[in-house]
C-alpha positions as semicolon CSV with decimal commas, in nm:
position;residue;x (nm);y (nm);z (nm)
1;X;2,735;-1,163;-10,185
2;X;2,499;-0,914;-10,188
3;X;2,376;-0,603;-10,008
4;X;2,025;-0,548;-9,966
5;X;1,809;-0,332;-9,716
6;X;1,518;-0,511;-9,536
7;X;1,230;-0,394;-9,291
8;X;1,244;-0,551;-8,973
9;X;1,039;-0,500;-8,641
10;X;1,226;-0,358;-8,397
11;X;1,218;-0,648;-8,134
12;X;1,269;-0,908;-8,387
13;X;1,590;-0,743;-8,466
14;X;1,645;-0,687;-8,106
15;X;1,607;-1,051;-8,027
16;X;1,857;-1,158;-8,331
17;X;2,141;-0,885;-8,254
18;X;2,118;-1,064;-7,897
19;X;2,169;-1,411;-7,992
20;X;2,403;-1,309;-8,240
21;X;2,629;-1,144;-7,921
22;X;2,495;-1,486;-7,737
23;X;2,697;-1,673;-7,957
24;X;2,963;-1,462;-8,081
25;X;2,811;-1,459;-8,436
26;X;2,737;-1,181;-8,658
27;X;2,400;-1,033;-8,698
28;X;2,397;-1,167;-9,091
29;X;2,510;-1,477;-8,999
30;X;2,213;-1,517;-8,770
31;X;1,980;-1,375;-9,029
32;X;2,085;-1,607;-9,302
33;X;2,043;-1,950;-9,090
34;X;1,734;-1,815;-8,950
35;X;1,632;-1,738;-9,351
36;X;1,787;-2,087;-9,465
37;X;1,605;-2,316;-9,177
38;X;1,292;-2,144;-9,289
39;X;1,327;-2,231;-9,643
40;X;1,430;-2,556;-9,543
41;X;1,084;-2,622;-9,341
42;X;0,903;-2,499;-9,582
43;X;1,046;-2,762;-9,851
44;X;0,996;-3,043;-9,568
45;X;0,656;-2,952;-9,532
46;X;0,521;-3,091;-9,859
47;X;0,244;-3,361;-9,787
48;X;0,349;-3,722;-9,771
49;X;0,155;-3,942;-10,041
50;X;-0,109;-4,133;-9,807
51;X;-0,065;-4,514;-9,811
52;X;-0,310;-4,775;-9,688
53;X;-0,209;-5,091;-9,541
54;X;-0,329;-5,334;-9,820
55;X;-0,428;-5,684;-9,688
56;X;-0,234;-5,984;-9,816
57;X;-0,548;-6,261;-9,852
58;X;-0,486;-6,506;-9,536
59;X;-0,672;-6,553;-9,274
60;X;-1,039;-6,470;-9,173
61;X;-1,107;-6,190;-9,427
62;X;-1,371;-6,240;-9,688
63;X;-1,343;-6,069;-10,030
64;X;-1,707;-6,176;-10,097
65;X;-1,880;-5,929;-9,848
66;X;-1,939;-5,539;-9,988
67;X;-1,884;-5,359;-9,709
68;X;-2,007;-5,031;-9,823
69;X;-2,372;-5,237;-9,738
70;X;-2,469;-5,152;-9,411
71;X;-2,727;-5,490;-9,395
72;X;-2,386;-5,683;-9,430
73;X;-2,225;-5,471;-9,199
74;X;-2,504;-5,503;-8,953
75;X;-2,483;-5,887;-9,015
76;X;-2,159;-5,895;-8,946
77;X;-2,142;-5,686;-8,631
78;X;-2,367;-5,889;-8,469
79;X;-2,343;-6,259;-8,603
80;X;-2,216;-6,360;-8,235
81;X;-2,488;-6,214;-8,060
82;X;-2,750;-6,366;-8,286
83;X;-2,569;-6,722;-8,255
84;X;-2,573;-6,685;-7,842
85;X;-2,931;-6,606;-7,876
86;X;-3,019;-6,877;-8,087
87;X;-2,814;-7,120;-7,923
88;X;-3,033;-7,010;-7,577
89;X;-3,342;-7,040;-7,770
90;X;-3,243;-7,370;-7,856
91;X;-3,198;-7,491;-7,508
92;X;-3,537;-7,369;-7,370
93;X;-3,675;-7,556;-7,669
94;X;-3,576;-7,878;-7,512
């Protein structure tokens, strides 16, 4: 172990020499778990790699449509709409 000599504002220390009496600990016992849960965060902290659900092929999705085109988007946002009104269309026809 090693000694060293560190800076410290005064309520900080203040604030650690109380928790240390809190708990019956010594002051550089409370330093060093302080110091180690800090570097411990710190390593925890490192982004997660982002992953994307990826969709498995059944059901009602179509791999044919690009939809990075808003026309198909647009088509496809409001293909019910355009049926109801066609459908009601329809019926005055008659």
């Amino acid at each position: 172990m090693r000694r060293t000599t560190v800076r410290i504002d005064d309520q900080l220390l203040a604030d650690a020499k109380a928790l240390a009496a809190q708990q019956h600990r010594s002051l550089n016992s409370v330093i060093e778990d302080a110091l180690r849960q800090l570097l411990r965060g710190a390593e925890a902290h490192e982004p997660e790699p982002v992953t994307f659900p990826v969709y498995g092929g059944s059901g009602p999705a179509r791999p044919d449509l690009n939809l990075n085109d808003p026309r198909v988007l647009k088509e496809l946002m409001y293909a019910e709409e355009d049926a109801f009104y066609r459908r009601q269309a329809g019926d005055e026809a008659r």
